[in-house]
N, CA, C and O atoms as a Maestro MAE file, in Angstrom:
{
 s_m_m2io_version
 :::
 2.0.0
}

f_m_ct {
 s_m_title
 :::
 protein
 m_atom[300] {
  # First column is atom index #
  i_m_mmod_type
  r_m_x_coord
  r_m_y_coord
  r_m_z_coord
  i_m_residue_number
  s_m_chain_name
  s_m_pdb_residue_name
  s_m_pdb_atom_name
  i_m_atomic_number
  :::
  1 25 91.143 60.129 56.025 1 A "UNK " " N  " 7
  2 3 92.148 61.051 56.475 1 A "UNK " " CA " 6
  3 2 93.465 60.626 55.825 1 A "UNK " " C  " 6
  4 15 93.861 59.463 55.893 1 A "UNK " " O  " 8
  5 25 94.010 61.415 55.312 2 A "UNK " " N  " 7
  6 3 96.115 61.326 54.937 2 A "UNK " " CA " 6
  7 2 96.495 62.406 55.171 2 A "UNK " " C  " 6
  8 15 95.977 63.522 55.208 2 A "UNK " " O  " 8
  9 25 97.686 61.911 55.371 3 A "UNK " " N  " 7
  10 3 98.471 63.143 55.653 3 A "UNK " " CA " 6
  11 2 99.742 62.833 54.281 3 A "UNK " " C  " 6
  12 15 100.377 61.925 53.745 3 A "UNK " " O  " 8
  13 25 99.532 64.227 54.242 4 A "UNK " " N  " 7
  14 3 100.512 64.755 52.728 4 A "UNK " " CA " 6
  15 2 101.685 65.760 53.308 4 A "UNK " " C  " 6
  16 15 101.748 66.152 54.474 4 A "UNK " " O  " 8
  17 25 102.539 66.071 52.317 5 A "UNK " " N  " 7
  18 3 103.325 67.001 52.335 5 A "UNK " " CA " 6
  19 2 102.603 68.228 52.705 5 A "UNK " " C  " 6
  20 15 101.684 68.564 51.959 5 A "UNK " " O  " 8
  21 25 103.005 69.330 54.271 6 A "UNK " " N  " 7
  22 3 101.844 70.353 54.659 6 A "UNK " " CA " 6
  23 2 102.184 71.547 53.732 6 A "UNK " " C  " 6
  24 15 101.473 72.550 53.780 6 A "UNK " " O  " 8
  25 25 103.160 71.486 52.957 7 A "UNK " " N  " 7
  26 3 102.932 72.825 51.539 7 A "UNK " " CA " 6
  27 2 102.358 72.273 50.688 7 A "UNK " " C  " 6
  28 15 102.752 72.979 49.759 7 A "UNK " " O  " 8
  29 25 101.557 71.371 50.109 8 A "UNK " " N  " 7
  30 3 100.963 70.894 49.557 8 A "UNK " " CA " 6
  31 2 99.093 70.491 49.870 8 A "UNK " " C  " 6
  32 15 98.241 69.764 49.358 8 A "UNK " " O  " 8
  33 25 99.179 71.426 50.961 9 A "UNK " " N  " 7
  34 3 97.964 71.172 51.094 9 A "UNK " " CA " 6
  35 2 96.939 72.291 50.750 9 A "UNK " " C  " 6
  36 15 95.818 71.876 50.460 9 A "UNK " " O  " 8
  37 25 97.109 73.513 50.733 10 A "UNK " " N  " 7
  38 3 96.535 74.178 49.747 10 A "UNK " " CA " 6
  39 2 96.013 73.894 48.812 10 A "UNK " " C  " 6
  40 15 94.789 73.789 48.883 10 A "UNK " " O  " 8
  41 25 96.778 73.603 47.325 11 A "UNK " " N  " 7
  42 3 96.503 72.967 46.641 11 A "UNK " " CA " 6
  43 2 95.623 71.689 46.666 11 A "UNK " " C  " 6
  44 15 94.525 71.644 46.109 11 A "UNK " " O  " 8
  45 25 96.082 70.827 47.234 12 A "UNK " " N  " 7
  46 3 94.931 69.742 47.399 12 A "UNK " " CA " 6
  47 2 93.692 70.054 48.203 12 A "UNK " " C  " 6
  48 15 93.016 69.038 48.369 12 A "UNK " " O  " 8
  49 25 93.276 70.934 48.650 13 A "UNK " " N  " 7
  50 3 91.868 71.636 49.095 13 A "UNK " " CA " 6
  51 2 91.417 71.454 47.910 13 A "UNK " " C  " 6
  52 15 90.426 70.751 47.712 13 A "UNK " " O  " 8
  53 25 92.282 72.251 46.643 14 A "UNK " " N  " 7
  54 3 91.187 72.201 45.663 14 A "UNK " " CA " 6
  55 2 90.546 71.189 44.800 14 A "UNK " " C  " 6
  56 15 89.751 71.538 43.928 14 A "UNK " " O  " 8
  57 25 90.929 69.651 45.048 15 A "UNK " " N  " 7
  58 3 90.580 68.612 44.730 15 A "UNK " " CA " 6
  59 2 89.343 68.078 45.271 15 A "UNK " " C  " 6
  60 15 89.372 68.025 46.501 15 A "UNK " " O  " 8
  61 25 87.949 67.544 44.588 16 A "UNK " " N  " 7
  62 3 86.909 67.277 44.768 16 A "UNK " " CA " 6
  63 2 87.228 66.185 45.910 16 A "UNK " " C  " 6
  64 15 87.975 65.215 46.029 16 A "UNK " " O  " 8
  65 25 86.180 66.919 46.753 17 A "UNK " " N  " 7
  66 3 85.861 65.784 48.253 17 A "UNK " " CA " 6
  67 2 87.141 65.989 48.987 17 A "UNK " " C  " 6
  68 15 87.344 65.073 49.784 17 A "UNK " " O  " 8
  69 25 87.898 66.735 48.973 18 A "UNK " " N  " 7
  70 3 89.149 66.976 49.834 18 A "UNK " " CA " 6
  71 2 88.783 68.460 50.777 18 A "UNK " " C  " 6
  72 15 88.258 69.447 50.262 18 A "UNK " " O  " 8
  73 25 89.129 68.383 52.049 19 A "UNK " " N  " 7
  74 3 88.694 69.296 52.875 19 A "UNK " " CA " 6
  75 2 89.169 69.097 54.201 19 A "UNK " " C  " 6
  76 15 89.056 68.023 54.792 19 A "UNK " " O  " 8
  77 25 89.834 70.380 54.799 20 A "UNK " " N  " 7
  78 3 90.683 70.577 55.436 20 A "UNK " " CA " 6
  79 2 89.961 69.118 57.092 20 A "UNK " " C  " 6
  80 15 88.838 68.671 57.324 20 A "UNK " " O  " 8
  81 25 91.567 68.860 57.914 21 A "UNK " " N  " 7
  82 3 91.002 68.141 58.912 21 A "UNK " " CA " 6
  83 2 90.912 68.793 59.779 21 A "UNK " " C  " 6
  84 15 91.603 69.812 59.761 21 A "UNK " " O  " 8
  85 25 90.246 68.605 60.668 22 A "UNK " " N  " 7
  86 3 90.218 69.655 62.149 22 A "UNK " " CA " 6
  87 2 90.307 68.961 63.052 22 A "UNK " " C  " 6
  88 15 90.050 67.761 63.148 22 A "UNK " " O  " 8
  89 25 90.766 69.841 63.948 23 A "UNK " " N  " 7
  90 3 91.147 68.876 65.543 23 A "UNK " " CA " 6
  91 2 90.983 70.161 66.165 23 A "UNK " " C  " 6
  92 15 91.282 71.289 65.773 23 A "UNK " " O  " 8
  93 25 90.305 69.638 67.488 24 A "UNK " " N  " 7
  94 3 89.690 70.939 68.951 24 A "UNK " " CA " 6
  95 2 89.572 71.936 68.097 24 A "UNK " " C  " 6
  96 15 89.862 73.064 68.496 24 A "UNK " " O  " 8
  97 25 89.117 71.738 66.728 25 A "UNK " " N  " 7
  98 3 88.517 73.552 65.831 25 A "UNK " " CA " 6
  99 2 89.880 74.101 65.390 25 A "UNK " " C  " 6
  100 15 89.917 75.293 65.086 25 A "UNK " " O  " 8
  101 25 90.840 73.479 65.331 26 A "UNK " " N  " 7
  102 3 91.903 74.254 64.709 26 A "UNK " " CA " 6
  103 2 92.389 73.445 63.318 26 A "UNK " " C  " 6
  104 15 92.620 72.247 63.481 26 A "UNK " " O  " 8
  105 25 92.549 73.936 62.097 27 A "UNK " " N  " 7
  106 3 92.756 73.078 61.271 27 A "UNK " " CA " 6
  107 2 94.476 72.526 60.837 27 A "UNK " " C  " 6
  108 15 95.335 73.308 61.246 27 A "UNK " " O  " 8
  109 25 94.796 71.782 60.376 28 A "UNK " " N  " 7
  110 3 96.238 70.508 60.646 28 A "UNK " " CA " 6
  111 2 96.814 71.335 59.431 28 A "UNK " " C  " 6
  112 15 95.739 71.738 58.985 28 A "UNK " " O  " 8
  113 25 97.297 71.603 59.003 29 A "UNK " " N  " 7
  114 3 98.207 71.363 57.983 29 A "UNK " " CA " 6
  115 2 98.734 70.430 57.541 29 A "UNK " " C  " 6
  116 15 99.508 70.020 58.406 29 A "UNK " " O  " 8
  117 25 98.789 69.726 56.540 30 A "UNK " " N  " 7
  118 3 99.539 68.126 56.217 30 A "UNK " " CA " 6
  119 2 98.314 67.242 56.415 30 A "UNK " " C  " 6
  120 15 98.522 66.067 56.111 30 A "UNK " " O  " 8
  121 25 97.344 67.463 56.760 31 A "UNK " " N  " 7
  122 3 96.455 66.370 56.980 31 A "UNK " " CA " 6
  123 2 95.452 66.809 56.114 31 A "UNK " " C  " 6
  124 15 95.363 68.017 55.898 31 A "UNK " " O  " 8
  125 25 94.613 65.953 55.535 32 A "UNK " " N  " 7
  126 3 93.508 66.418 54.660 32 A "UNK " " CA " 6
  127 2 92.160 65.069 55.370 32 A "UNK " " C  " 6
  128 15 92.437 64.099 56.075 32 A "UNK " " O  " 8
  129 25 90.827 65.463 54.893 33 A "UNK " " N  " 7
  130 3 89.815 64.646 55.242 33 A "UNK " " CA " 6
  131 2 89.447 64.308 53.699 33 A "UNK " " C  " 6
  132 15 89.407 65.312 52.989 33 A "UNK " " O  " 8
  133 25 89.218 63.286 53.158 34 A "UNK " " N  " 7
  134 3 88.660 62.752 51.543 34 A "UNK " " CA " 6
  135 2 87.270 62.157 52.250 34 A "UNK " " C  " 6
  136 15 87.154 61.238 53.061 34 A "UNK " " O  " 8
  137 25 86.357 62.933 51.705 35 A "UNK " " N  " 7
  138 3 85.047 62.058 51.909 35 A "UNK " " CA " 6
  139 2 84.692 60.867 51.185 35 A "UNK " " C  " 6
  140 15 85.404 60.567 50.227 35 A "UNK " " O  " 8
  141 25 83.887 60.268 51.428 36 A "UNK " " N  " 7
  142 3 83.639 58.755 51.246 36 A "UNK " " CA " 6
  143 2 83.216 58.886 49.632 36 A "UNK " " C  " 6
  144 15 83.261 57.950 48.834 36 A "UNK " " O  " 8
  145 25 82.866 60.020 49.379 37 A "UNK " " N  " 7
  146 3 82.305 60.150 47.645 37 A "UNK " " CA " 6
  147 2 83.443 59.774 47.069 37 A "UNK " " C  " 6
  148 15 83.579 58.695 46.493 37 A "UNK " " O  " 8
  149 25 84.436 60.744 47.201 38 A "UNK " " N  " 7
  150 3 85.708 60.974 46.684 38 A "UNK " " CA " 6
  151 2 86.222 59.365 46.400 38 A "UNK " " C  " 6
  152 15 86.575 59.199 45.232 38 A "UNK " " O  " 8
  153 25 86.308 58.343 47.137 39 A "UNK " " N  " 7
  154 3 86.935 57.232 47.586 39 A "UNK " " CA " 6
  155 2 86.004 55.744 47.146 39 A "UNK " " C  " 6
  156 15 86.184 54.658 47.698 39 A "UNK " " O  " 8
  157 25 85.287 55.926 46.356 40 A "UNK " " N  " 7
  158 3 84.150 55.001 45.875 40 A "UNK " " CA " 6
  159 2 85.060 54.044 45.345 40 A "UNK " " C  " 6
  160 15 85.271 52.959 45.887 40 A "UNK " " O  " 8
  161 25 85.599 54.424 44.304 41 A "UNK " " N  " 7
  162 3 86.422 53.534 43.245 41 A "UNK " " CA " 6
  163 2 88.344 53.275 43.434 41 A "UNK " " C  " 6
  164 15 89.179 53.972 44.010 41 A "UNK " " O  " 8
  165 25 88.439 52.373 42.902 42 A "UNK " " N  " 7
  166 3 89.901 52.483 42.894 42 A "UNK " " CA " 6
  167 2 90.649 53.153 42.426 42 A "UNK " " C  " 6
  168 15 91.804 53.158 42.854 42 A "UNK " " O  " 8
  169 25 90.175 54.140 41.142 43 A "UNK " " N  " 7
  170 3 91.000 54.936 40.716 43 A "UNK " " CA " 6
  171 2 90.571 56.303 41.510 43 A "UNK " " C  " 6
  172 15 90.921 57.437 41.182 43 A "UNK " " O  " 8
  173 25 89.923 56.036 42.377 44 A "UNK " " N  " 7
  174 3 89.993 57.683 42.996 44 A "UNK " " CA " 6
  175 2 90.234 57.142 44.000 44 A "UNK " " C  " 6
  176 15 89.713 58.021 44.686 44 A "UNK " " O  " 8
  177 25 90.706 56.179 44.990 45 A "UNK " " N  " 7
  178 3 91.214 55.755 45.928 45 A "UNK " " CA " 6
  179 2 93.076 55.934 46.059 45 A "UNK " " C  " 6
  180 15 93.771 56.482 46.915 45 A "UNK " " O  " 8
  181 25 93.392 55.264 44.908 46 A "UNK " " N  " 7
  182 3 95.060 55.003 44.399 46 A "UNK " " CA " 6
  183 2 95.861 56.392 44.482 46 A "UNK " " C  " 6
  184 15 96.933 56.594 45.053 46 A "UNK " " O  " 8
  185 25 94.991 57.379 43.702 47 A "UNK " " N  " 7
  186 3 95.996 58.625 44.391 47 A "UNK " " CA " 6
  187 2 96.319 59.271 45.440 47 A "UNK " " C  " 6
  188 15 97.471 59.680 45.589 47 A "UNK " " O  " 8
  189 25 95.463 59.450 46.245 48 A "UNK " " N  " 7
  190 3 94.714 59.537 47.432 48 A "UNK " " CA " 6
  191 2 96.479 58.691 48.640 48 A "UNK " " C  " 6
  192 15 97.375 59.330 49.193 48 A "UNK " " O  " 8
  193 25 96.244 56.992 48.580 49 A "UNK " " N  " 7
  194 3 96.845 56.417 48.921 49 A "UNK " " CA " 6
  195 2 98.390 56.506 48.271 49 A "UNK " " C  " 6
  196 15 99.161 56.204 49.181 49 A "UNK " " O  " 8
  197 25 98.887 56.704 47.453 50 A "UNK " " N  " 7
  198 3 100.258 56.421 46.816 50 A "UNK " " CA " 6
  199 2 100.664 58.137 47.559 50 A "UNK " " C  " 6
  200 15 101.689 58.275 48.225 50 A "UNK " " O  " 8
  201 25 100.041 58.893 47.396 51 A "UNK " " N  " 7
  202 3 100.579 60.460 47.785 51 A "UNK " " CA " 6
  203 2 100.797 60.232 49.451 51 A "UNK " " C  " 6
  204 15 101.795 60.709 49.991 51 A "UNK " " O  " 8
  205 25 99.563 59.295 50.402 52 A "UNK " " N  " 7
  206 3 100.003 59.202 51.614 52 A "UNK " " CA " 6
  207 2 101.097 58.435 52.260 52 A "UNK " " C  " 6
  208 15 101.693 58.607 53.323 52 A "UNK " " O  " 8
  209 25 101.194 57.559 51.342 53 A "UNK " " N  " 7
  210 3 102.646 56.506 51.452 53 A "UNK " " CA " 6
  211 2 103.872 57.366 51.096 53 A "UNK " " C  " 6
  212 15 104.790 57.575 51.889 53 A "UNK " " O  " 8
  213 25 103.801 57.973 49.516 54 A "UNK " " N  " 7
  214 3 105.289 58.964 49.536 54 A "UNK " " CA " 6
  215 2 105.411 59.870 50.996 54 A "UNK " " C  " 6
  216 15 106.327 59.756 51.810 54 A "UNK " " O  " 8
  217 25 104.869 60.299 51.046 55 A "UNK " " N  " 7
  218 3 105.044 61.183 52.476 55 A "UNK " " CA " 6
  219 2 105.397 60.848 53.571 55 A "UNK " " C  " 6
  220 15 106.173 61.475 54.293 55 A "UNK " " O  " 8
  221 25 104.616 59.344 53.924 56 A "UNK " " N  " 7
  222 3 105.424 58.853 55.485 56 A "UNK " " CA " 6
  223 2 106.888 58.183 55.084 56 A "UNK " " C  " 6
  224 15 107.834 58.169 55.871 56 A "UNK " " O  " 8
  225 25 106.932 57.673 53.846 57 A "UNK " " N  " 7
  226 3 108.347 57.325 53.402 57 A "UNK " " CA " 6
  227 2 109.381 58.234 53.626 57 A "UNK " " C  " 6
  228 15 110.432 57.889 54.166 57 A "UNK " " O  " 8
  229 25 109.043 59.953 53.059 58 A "UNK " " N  " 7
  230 3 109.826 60.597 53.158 58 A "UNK " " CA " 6
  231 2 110.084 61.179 54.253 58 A "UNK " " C  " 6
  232 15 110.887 62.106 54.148 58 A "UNK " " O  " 8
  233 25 109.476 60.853 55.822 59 A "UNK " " N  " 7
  234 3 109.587 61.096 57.115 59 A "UNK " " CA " 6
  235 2 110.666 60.546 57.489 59 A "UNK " " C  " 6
  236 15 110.987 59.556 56.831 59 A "UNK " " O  " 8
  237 25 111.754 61.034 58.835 60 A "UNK " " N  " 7
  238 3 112.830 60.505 59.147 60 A "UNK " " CA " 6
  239 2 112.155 59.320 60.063 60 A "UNK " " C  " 6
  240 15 111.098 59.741 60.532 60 A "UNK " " O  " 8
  241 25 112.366 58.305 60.364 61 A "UNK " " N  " 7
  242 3 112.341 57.090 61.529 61 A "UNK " " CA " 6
  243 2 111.922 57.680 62.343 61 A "UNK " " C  " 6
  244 15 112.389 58.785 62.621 61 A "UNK " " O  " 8
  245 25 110.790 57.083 63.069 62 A "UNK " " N  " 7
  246 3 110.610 57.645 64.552 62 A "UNK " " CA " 6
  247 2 111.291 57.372 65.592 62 A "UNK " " C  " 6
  248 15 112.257 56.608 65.614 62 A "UNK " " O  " 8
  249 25 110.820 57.997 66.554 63 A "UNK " " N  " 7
  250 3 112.050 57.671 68.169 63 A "UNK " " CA " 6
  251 2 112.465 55.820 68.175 63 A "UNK " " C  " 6
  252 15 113.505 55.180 68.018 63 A "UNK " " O  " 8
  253 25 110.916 55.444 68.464 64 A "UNK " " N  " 7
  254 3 110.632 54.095 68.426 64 A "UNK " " CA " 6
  255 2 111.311 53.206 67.709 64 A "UNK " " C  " 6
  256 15 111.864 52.302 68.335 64 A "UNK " " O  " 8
  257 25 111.422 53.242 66.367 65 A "UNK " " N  " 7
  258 3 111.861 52.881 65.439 65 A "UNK " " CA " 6
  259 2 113.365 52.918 65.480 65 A "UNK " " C  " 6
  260 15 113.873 51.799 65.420 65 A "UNK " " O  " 8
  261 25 114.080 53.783 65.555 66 A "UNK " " N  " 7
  262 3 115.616 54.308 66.440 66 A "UNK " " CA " 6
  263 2 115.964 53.221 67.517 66 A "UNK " " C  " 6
  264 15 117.008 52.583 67.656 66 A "UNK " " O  " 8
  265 25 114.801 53.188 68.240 67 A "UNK " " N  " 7
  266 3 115.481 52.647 69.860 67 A "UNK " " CA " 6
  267 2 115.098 50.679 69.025 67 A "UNK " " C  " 6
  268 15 115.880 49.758 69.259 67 A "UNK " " O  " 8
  269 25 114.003 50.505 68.261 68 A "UNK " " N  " 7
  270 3 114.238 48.878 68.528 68 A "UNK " " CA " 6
  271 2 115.698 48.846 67.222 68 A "UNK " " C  " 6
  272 15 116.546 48.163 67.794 68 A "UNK " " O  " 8
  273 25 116.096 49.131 66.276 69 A "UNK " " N  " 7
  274 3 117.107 49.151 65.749 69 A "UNK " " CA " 6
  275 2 118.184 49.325 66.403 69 A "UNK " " C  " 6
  276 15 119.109 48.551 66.155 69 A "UNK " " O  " 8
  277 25 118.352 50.240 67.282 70 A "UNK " " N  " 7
  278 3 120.060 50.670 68.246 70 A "UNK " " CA " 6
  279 2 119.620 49.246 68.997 70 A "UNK " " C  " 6
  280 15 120.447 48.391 68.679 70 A "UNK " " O  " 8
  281 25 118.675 48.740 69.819 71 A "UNK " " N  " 7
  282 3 118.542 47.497 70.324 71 A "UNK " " CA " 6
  283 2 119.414 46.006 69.624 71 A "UNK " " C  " 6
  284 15 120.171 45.170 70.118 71 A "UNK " " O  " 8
  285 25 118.818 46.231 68.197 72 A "UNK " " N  " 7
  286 3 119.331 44.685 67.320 72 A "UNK " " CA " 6
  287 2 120.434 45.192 66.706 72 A "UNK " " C  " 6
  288 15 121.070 44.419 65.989 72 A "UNK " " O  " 8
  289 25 120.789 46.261 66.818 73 A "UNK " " N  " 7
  290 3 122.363 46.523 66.487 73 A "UNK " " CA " 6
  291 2 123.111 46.006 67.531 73 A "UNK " " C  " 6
  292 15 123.820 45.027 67.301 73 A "UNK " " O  " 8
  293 25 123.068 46.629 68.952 74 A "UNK " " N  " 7
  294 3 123.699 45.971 69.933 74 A "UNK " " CA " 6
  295 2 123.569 44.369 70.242 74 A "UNK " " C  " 6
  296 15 124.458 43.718 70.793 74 A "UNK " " O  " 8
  297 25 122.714 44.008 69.938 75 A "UNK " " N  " 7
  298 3 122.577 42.381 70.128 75 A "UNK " " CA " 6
  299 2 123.408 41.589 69.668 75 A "UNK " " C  " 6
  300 15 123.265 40.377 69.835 75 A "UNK " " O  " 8
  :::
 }
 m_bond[299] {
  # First column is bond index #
  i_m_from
  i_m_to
  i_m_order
  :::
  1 1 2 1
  2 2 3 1
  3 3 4 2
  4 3 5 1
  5 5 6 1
  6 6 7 1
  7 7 8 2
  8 7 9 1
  9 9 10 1
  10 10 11 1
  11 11 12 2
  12 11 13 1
  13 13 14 1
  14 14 15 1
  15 15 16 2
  16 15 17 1
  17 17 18 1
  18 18 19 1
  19 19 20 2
  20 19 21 1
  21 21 22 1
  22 22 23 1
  23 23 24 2
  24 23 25 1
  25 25 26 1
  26 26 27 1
  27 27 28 2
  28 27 29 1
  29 29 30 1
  30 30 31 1
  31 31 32 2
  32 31 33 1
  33 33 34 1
  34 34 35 1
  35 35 36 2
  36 35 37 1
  37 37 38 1
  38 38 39 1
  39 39 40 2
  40 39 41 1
  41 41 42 1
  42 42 43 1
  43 43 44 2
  44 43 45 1
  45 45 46 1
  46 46 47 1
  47 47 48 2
  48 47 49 1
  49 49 50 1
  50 50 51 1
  51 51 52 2
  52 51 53 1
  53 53 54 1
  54 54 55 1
  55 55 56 2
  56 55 57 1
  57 57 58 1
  58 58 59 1
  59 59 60 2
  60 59 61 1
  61 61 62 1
  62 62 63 1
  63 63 64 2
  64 63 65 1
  65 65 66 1
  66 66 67 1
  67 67 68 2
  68 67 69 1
  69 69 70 1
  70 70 71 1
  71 71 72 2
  72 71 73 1
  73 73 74 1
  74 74 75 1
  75 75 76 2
  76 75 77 1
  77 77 78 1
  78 78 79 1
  79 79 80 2
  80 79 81 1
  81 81 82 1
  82 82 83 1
  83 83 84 2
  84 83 85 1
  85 85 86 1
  86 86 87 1
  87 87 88 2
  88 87 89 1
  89 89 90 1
  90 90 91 1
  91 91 92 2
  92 91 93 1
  93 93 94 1
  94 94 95 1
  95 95 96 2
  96 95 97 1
  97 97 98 1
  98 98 99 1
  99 99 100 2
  100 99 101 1
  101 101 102 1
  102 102 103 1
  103 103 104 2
  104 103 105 1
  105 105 106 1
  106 106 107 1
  107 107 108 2
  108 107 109 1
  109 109 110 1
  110 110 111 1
  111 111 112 2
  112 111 113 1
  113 113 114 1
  114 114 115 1
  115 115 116 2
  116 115 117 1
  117 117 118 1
  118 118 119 1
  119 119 120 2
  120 119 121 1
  121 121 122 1
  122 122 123 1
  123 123 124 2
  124 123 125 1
  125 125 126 1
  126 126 127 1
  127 127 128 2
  128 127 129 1
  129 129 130 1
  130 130 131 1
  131 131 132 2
  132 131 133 1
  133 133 134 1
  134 134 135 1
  135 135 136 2
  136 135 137 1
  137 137 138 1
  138 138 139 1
  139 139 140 2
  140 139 141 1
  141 141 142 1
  142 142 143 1
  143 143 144 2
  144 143 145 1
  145 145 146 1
  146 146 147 1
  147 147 148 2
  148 147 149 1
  149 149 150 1
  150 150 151 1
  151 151 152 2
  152 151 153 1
  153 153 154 1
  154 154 155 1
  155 155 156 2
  156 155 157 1
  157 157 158 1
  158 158 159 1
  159 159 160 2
  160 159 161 1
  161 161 162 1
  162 162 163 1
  163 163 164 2
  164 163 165 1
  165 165 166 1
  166 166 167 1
  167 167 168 2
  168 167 169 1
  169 169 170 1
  170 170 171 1
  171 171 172 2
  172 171 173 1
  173 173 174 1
  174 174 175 1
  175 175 176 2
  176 175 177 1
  177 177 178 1
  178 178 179 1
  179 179 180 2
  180 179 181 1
  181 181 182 1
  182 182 183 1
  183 183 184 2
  184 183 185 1
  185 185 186 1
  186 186 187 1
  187 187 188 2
  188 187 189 1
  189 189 190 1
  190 190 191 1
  191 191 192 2
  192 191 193 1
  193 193 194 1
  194 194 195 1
  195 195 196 2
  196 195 197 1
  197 197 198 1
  198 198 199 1
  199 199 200 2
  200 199 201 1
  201 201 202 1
  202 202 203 1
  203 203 204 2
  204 203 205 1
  205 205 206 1
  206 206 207 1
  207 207 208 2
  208 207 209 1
  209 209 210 1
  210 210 211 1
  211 211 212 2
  212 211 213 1
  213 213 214 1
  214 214 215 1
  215 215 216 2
  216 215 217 1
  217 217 218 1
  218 218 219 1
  219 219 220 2
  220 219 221 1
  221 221 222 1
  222 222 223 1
  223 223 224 2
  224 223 225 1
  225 225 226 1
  226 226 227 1
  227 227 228 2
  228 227 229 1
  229 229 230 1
  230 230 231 1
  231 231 232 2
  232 231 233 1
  233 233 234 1
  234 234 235 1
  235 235 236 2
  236 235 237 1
  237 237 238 1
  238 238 239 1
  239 239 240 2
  240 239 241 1
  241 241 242 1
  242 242 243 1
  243 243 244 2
  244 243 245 1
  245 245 246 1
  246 246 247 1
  247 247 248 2
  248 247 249 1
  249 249 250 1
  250 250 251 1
  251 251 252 2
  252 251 253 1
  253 253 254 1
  254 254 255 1
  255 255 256 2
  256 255 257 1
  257 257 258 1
  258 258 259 1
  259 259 260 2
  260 259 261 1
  261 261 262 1
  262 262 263 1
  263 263 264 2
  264 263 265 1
  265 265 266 1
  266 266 267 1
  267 267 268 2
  268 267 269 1
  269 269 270 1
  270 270 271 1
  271 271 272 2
  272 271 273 1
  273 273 274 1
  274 274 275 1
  275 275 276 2
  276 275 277 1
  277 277 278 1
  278 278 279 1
  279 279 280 2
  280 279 281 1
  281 281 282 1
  282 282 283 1
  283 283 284 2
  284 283 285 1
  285 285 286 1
  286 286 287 1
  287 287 288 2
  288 287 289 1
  289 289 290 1
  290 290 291 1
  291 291 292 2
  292 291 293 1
  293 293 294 1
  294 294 295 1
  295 295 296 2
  296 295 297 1
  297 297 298 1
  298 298 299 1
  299 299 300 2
  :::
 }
}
């Protein structure tokens, strides 16, 4: 499973062994399923992984993340 940029997931449907994720039968947007074929080797692993890392990078901080920082700021 990764989750990608969700306008970008169209497109990556059409990549071998990539196929939509589902949850309670409704399908995610931003999330994709890579089957285990897809993921054998490292070079079909590495893109896979570097595209799921840009993406949570480009996410703002979570709540969590907010509150232990405002914490060690105040300290």
């Amino acid at each position: 499973m990764v989750r990608v940029d969700p306008q970008d997931t169209d497109a990556l449907l059409t990549k071998p062994h990539a196929r939509p994720f589902e949850m309670r039968g409704r399908e995610l947007q931003g999330w994709l399923r890579v089957d285990a074929e897809g993921l054998r080797t490292q070079r079909q692993l590495d893109p896979w992984v570097r595209r799921g890392v840009a993406y949570a990078r480009s996410l703002p901080p979570s709540a969590e993340r907010r509150r232990r920082r405002l914490r060690i700021d105040l300290d």
